[in-house]
C-alpha positions in Angstrom: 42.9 28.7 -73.0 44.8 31.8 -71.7 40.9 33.4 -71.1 40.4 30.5 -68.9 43.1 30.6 -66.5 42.6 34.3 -66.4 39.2 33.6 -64.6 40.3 31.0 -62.4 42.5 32.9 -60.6 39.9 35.8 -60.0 37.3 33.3 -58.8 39.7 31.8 -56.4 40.3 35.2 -54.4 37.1 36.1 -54.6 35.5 32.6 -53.0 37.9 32.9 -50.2 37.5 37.0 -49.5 33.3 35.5 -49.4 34.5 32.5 -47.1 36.5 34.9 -44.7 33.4 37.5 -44.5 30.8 34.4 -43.4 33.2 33.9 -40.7 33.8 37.0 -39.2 29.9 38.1 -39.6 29.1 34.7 -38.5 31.5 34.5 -35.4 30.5 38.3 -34.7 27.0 37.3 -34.5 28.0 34.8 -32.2 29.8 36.5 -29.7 27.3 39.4 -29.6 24.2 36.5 -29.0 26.2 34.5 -26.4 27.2 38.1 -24.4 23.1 38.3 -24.2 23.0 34.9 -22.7 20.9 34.0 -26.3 22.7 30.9 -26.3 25.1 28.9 -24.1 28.9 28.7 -24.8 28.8 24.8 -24.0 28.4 22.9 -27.0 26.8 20.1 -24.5 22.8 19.1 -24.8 21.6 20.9 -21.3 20.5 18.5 -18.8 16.5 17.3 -18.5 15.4 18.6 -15.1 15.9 15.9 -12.5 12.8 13.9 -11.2 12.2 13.5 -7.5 10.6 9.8 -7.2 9.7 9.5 -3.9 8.1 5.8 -2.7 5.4 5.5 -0.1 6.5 2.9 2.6 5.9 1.2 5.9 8.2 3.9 7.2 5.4 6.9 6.6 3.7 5.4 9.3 3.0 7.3 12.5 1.0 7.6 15.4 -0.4 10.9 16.9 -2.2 10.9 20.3 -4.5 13.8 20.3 -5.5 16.3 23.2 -9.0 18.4 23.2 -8.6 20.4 26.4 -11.1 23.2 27.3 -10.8 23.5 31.1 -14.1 26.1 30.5 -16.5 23.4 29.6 -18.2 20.6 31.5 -16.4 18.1 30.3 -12.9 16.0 30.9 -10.2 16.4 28.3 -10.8 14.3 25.0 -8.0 11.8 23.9 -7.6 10.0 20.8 -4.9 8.3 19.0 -4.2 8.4 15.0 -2.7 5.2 13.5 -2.0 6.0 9.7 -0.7 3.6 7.6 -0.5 5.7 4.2 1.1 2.3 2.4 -2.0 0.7 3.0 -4.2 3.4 3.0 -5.3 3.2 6.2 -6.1 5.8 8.8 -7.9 4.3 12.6 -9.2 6.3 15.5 -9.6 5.1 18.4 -11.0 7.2 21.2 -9.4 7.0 24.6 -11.8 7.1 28.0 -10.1 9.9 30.1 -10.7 7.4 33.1 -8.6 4.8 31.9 -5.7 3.4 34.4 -2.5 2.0 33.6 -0.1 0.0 36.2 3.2 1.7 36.5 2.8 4.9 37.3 2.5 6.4 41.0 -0.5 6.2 43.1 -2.3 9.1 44.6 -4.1 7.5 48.2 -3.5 4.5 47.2 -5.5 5.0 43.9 -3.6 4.8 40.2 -4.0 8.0 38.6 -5.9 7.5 35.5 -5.2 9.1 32.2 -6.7 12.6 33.0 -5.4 12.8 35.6 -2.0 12.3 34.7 -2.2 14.5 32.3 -3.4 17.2 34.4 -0.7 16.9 36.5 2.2 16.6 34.2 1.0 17.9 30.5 0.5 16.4 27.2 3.6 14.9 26.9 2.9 12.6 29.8 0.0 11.8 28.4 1.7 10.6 25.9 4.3 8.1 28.0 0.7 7.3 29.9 -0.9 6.4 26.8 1.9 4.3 25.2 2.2 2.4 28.7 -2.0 2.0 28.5 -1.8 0.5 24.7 1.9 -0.8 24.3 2.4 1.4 21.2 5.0 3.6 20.3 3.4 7.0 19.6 5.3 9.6 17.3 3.7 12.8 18.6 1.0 14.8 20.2 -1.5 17.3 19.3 -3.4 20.0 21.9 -6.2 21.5 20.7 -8.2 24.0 22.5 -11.8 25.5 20.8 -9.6 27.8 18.6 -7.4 25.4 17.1 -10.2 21.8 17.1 -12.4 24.3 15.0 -10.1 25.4 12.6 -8.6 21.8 12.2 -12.3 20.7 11.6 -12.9 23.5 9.4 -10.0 22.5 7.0 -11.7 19.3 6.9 -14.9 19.6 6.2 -18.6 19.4 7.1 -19.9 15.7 8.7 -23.1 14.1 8.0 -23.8 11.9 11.1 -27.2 10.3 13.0 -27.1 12.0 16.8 -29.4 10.3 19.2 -28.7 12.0 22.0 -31.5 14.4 23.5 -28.8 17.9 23.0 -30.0 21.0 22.5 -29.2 21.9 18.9 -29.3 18.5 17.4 -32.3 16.8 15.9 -31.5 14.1 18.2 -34.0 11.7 16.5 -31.1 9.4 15.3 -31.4 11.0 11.7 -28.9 12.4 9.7 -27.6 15.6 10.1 -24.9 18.2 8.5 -22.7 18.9 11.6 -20.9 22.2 11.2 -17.6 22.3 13.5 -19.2 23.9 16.4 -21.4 21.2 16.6 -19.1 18.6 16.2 -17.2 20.0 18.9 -20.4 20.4 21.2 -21.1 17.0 20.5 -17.8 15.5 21.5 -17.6 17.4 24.6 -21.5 16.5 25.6 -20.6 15.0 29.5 -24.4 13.2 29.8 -24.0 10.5 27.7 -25.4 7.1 29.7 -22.3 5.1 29.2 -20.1 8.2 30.7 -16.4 8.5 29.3 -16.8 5.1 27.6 -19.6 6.3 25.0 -17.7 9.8 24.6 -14.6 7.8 23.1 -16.5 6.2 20.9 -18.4 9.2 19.7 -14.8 11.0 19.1 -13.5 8.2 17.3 -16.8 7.3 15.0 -17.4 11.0 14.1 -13.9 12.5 13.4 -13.6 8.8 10.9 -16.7 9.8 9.6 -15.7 13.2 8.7 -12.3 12.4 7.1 -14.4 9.4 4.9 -16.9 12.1 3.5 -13.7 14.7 2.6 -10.7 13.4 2.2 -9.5 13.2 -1.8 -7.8 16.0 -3.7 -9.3 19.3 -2.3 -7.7 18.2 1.1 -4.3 17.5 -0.9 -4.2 20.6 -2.6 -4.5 22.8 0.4 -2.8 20.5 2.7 0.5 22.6 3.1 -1.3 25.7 4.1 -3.6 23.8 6.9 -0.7 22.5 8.1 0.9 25.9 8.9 -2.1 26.8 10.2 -2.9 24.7 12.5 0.5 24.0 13.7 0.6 27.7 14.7 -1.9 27.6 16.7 -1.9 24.2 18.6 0.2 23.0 21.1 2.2 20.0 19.4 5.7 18.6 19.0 4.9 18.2 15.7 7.4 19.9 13.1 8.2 20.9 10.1 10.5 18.6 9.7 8.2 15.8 10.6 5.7 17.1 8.1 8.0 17.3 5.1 9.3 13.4 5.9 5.7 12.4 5.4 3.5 14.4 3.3 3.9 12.8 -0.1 2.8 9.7 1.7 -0.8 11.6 3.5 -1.3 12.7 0.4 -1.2 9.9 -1.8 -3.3 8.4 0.7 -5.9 11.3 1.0 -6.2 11.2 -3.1 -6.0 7.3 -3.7 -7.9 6.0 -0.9 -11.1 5.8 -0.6 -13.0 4.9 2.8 -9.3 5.0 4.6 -10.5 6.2 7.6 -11.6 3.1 10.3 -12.7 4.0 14.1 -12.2 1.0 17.1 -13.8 1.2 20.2 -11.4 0.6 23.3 -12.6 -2.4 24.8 -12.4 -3.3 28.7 -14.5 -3.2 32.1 -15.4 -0.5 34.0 -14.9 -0.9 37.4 -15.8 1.8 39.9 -14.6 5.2 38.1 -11.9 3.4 36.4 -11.9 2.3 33.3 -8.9 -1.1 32.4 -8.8 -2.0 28.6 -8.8 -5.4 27.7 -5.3 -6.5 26.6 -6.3 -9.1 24.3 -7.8 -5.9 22.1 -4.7 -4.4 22.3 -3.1 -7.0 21.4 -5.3 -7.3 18.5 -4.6 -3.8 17.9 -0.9 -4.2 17.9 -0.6 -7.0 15.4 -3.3 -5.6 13.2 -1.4 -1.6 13.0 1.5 -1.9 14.2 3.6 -4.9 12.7 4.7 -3.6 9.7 8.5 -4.1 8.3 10.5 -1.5 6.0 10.1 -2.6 2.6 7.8 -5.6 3.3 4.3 -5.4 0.6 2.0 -6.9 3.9 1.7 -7.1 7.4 3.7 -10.2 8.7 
């Protein structure tokens, strides 16, 4: 019995000198491992990285007017409004005649300045305040082009098949289909002989720049969608920021990658009378219900 007790009390000691060692290796170990940043001190589970959800809504829409001004060709300036609708999917182009008039604005010999004109006289954001007044829209912002910039902006788009009938030098002109690089895109849009004058450019600028982003648009247009936009931005004249783009971007391009056929063209109807051309307001009021009466949060047009 006495043998017995005699190794209990050894055992005893020597479990707790083994107990004490564990913990001053172990809590060594420790120390040295958090001092290397190895581990964290906090004996919380770390956070899962936060998740930006961001919802496309009636508020991405926007309206852009846009300006083609080379004062070296034979040709008045080019205007065309951009209604996207990314909710919906929906871009629509709609060519503007440079001679269209608007009441409200001040007459030059008795004569209402039309929409070149005004422009001319005051710059693009007039034209703007001129356009709205013509179509009863609220547009968001402008965008100038001049060769430089159209090309580029047609380059990050893409190539265009598209019929030209049209007897241009350059162009097959036999109304079959042709690959249109963005020179001749541009030398089609700015052709000044066309039989129906001003009225038949529009709808050329409209049908062909719809066409174009139809035949591109999807993810290679996404992808690279940040970098065109500093691109072009730096080398166009536009009131269109950085700001503006971050706002809506998730919303373009869910619609560039989701949609397919989003783009539409409409052709400006009215009368031409004299040099003038007056839209008909029953199209624009077509327009404006169709485009433009979208509420926040609403799933349809009312």
């Amino acid at each position: 019995m006495a043998a017995k007790k005699k190794t209990g009390r050894i055992a005893l000691p020597y479990l707790i000198t083994i107990f004490l060692g564990i913990l001053i290796v172990g809590g060594g170990t420790y120390l040295f491992l958090r001092h290397l940043g190895i581990i964290s001190g906090s004996d919380k589970l770390p956070e899962p990285p936060s998740r930006q959800i961001t919802t496309v809504t009636y508020a991405d829409n926007h309206t852009v007017l846009f300006i083609l001004d080379e004062p070296e060709q034979k040709c008045s300036s080019t205007f065309m409004l951009m209604r996207s609708v990314p909710k919906d999917k929906k871009l629509v182009f709609i060519g503007i005649p440079s001679n269209t008039i608007s009441e409200g604005f001040e007459t030059e010999n008795d004569r209402q300045p039309s929409l070149k004109t005004y422009y001319e006289t005051y710059g693009a954001g007039s034209a703007v305040e001129y356009a709205e007044k013509v179509t009863g829209v609220t547009i968001d912002r402008y965008m100038k082009l001049n060769s430089e910039s159209f090309i580029a902006l047609c380059d990050k788009i893409g190539n265009v098949t598209y019929s030209v009938s049209e007897d241009i030098q350059g162009f097959d002109s036999d109304g079959s289909d042709m690959n249109l690089t963005s020179s001749q895109v541009e030398k089609l849009i700015l052709y000044p002989l066309f039989p129906d004058g001003e009225t038949e450019r529009a709808y050329m600028v409209g049908s062909i720049v719809s066409a174009m982003v139809n035949q591109n648009a999807g993810q290679r247009i996404a992808d690279n969608l940040d970098n065109s936009f500093n691109s072009i931005v730096n080398i166009a004249d536009t009131d269109i920021t950085a700001v503006d783009y971050r706002n809506h971007k998730v919303a373009i391009k869910n619609m560039l990658t989701n949609g397919r056929a989003i783009a539409s063209f409409l052709i400006l109807e009215g009368e031409v009378s004299g040099e003038d051309f007056l839209p008909s307001e029953s199209f624009l009021a077509d327009l404006r219900s169709e485009y433009y009466s979208y509420d926040e949060g609403k799933g349809e047009a009312e």
